[in-house]
N, C-alpha and C positions, 0 to 999 in steps of 0.2 A: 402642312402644319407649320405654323411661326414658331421660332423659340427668340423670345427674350434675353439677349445677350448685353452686360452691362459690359460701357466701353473699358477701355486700362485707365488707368492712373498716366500721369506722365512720367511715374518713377519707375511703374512696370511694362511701359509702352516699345519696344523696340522697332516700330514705323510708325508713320505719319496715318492717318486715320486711311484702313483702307476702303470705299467705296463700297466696292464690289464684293465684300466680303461681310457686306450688311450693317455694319458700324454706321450711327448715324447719328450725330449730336444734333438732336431735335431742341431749336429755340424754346420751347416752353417748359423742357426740363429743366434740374435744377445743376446753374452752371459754376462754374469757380465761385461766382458771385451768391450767396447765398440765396434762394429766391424768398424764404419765408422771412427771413428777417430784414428789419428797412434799410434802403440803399442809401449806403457813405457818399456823400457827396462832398469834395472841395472845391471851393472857388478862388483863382487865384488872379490877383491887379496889383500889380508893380504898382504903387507910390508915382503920382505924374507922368506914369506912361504913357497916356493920352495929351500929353503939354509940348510932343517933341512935333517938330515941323519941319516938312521935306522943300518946301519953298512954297510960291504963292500960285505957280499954275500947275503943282504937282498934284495926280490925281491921289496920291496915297493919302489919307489924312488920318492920321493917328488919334485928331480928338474921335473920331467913331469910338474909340474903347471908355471916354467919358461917356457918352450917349449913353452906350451901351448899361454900364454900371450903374446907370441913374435911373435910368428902366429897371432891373432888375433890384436895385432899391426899394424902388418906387413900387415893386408889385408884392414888397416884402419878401424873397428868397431870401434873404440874407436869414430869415429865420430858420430854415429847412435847409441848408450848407451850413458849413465853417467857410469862414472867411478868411484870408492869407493877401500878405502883402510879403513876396519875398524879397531876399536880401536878394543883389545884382550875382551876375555870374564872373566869376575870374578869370584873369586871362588864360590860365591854365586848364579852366577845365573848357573856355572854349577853343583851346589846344586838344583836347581830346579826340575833333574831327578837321577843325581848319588848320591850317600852315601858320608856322611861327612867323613868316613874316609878314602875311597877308594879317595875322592878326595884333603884330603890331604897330604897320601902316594905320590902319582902322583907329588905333590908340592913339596916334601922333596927326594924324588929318584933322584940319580944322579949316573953316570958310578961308581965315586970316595968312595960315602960310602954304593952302593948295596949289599956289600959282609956282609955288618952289617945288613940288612933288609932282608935275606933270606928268613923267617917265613913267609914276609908279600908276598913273591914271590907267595906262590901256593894260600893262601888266593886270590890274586889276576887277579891270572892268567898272571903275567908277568915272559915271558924265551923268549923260542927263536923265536913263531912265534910277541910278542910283549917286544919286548927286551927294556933294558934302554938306551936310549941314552943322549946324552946331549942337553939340555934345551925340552928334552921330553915335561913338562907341557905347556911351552911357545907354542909348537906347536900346544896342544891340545886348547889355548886357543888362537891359531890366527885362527885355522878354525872353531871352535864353533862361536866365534865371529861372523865373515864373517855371519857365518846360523844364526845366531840371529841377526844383523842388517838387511838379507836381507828380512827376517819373517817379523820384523816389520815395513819397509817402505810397504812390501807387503800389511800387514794387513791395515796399514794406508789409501790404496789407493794411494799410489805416485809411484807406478809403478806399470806394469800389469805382467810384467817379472819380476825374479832376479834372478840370477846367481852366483853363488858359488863352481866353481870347487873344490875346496879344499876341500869341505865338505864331507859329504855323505860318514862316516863311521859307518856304517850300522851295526857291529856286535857287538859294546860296549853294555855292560852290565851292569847295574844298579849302583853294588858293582864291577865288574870284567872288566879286557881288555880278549879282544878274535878279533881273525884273523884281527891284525894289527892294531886295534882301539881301543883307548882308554876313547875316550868323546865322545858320541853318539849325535853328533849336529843336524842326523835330528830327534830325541826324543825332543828336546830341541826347535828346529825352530816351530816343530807341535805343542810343547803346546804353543809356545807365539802366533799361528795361533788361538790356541783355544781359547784363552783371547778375541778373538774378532769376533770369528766366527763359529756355529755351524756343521759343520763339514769338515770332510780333510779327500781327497784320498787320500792315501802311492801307487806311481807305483814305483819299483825297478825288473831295466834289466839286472844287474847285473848278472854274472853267477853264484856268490853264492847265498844263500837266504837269504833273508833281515830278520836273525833272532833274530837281536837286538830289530828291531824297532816289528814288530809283537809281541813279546815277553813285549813291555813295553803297548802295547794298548790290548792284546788278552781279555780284558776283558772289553771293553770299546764301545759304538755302534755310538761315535762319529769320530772316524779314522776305516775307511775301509782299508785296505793293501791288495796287490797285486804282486805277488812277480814272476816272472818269470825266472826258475834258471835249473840248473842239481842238477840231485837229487839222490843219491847214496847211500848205507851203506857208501862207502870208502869215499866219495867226502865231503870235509869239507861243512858245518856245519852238516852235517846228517839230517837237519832238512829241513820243504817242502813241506813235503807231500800233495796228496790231499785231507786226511782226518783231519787235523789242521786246523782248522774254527774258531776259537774261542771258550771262556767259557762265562758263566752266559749272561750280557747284550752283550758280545761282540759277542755269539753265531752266526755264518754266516757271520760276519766281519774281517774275515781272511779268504783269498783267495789266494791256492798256484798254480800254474802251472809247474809242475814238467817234466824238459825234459831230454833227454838222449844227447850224445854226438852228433854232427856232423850236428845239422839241419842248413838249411841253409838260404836262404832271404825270399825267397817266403814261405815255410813253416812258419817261426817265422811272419812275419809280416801279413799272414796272420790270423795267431790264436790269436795275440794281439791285432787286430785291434774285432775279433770278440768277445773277451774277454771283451776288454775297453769299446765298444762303448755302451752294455746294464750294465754294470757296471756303468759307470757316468749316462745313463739315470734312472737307477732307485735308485741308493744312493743321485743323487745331490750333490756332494760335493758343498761346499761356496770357495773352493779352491784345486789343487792340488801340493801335491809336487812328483815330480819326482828326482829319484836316476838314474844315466847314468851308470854305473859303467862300463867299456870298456875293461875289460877281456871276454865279451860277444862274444866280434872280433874275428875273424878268427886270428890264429898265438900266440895270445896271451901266454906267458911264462906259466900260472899258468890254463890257459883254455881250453874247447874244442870244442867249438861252430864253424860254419863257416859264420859266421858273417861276412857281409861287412860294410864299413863304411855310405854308402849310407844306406842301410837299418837301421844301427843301428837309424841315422839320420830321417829315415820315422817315426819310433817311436817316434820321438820327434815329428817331423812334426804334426803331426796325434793328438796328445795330445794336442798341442798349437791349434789346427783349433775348438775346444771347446769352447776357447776364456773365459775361466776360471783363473782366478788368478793362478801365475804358479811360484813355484819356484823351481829351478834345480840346481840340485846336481852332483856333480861327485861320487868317488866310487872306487873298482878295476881297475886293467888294470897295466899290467907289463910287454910290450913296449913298452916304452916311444915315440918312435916316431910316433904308432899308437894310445896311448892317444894323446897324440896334437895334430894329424889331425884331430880325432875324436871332438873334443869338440870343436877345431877350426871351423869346418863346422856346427858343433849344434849350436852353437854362432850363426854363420852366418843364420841360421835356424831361430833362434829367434829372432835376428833382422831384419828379412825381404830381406836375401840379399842373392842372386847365389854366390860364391863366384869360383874363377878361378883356373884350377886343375894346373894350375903351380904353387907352391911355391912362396912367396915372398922371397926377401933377409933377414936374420934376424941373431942374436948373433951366431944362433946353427942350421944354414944352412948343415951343416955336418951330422948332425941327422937325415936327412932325405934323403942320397942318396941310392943308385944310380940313383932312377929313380927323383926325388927331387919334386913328383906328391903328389897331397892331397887325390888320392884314386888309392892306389897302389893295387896290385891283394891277397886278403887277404882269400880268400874263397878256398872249394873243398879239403882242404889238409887231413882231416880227413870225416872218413863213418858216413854217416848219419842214425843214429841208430833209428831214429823216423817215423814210418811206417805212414801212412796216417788214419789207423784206431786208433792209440793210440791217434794220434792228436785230432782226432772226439770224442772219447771218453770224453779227454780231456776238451774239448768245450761243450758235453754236460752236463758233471759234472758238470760245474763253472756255467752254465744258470742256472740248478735246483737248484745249491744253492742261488741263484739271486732271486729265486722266492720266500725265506724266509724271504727277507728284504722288499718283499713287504705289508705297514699297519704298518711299524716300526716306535714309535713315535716319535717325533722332538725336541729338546733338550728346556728345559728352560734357555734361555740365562743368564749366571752369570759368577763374578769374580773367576778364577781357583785360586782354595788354592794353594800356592809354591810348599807343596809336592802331587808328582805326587799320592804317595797310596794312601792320604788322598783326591783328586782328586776323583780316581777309586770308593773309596770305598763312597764317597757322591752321587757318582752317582747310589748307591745300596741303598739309605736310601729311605725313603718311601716318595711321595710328599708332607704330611701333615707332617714331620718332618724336611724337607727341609723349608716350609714356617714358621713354627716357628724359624727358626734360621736367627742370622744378618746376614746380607751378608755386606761380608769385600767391602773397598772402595781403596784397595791397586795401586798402580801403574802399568800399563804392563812394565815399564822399563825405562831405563836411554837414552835418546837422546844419538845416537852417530856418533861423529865424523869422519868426511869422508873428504878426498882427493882426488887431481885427478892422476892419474897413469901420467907418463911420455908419451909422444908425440912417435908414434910409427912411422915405417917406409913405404912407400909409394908402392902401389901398384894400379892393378884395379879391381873395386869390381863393380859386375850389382846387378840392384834391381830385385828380383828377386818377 
């Protein structure tokens, strides 16, 4: 005989969901997100954030987020979101995770006086794959921004979605820039999540690995990370593996998926969906954020996946039917015109809408011929080097270490100190030393100001 047991509350929850004991947050119930009433969705584009320029043979190129915006104009979402243009982030709150001096270097670099700051170059990690450009910091703080306005409407509860293409540079380092990033805003979005909420998934599709942000929680059993990437000696970041789990409390809350060249839709989505689905039922996250990053794509400049965009798209799909607090990030991808379709059809994903494989007319109609379709043939061009039994192996690694979180205790809710180690390391102090101490009454942060984007161009869009 079954009995129907409804799960805890997170306020009556004393462990982490336990498996084995029948608990099972099934996708199609009804999750934090309400499912009967319609999904909040925000959309958030820094003001010129697509105007900044890494140099002329750099493969980053930031107008991808004009593209992008002009697609999703162009298909009319702007009608089905809010729209947000937020204020920049401050140096303080991007103190919150990186180093006072790594983040006033970043302030004081410019093309004009680099030649005199050489020293602080390797200190840094700034040359060629993160070069100086001009108004470098301003850029780093209009897409930090964007992730930390859209963290905290998130957390507030005034949206169930938010969206932040710009964001979702995944490899920033504490003290250092590395592969292309220099402010690591979703380090930055997760702790102001954590100001309000006992735990956050990290999913990153990225084809590199998400070795920033793993890197800033591996020690931590309140962010679980999830990283789905190629995984190489040669293949930047080196790092991935499936033996990096984490240390101390983080132990089994770092979770890598390490693949090889060439797989393709049905493979990838199937091992993500089998990966995610006992991953959120047994951590519970109070939230997830996801990183898109769209070098994962078939064709991509810097990639070697054969990725379509409809698939990349199923991942997102799949993770939204959770109906968990969701904020989404962008990431890699170094064709421009297959990030824009890409993120353009996720939009449309997350607002609830089929969106039509013709093009709209927009600024940068050109960028997307010959065929001028939103899911051009992107797939098959490279050998799929992932057998079916590495995949299984794969899948049943990440379950047995699944079954390590299960009985893991559930956080005491309190105000996160500013700095992130001193964060970590309170979370290693003993409970009876924890209640002898004040707990601060500090602010999660400064209200900010939002605008609505400009009136996009006319097309037709089905609810899908």
């Amino acid at each position: 005989m079954t009995i129907n047991i409804d799960p805890p509350t997170f306020s009556d929850a004393p462990f982490f969901f336990d498996r084995r004991a029948g608990y099972l947050l099934e996708p199609e119930q009804e999750g934090i997100v309400q499912s009967h009433s319609k999904t909040k969705v925000a959309y958030y584009h820094p003001k010129d954030v697509g105007n900044y320029h890494y140099g002329e043979r750099h493969p980053m190129r930031p107008h991808r987020l004009e593209l992008t915006k002009d697609l999703v104009l162009g298909y009319e979402l702007q009608n089905h979101m809010t729209m947000h243009a937020p204020r920049k982030a401050t140096e303080e709150e991007l103190g919150e995770f990186h180093d006072a001096d790594y983040v006033d270097f970043l302030k004081r670099v410019t093309p004009k006086n680099a030649q005199t700051l050489t020293r602080d170059y390797t200190k840094f990690n700034v040359g060629d794959d993160c070069p100086v450009f001009y108004d470098v910091f301003s850029f780093c703080q209009q897409y930090a921004g964007a992730s930390l306005a859209a963290a905290r409407r998130l957390a507030a509860g005034s949206t169930d979605i938010a969206i932040n293409w710009s964001g979702g540079l995944h490899h920033a380092k504490k003290g250092e820039a590395s592969g292309f990033c220099y402010v690591n805003d979703i380090v930055l979005a997760i702790l102001e999540l954590l100001r309000h909420q006992p735990r956050v998934l990290y999913i990153d599709i990225d084809i590199h690995h998400g070795d920033g942000v793993q890197e800033a929680f591996y020690l931590s059993n309140r962010v679980l990370t999830v990283s789905f990437h190629k995984y190489s000696a040669d293949f930047f970041p080196g790092t991935g593996n499936l033996s990096e789990t984490g240390s101390d409390l983080g132990k089994y809350f770092s979770l890598n998926v390490p693949l090889q060249d060439g797989i393709d839709d049905e493979s990838y989505i199937s091992l993500f969906k089998s990966v995610m689905e006992p991953t959120i039922t047994t951590f519970r996250p109070s939230s997830i954020v996801l990183q898109c990053g769209a070098d994962s794509l078939g064709c991509d400049r810097l990639g070697t996946f054969n990725l379509s965009i409809a698939a990349h798209g199923e991942c997102v799909r799949y993770i939204k039917s959770f109906n968990l607090p969701l904020l989404v990030l962008g990431g890699g991808g170094y064709r421009q015109s297959s990030v824009a379709r890409c993120w353009a059809y996720e939009t449309g994903i997350l607002a609830g809408f089929k969106l039509a494989d013709d093009l709209p007319v927009t600024n940068y109609t050109e960028f997307f011929g010959p065929d001028y379709k939103l899911h051009p043939p992107l797939t098959g061009q490279i050998q799929n080097l992932n057998t079916r039994q590495s995949l299984e192996r794969i899948r049943v690694t990440i379950r047995e270490k699944l079954r390590y979180l299960n009985g893991a205790p559930s956080v005491q809710m309190q105000e996160v100190p500013p700095d992130l180690m001193g964060f970590l390391e309170d979370e290693r102090r003993g409970k009876e030393e924890r209640e002898e101490e004040e707990v601060g009454n500090g602010k999660a942060g400064e209200t900010r100001w939002e605008t609505e984007l400009g009136e996009g161009r006319r097309t037709r869009v089905n609810q899908g």
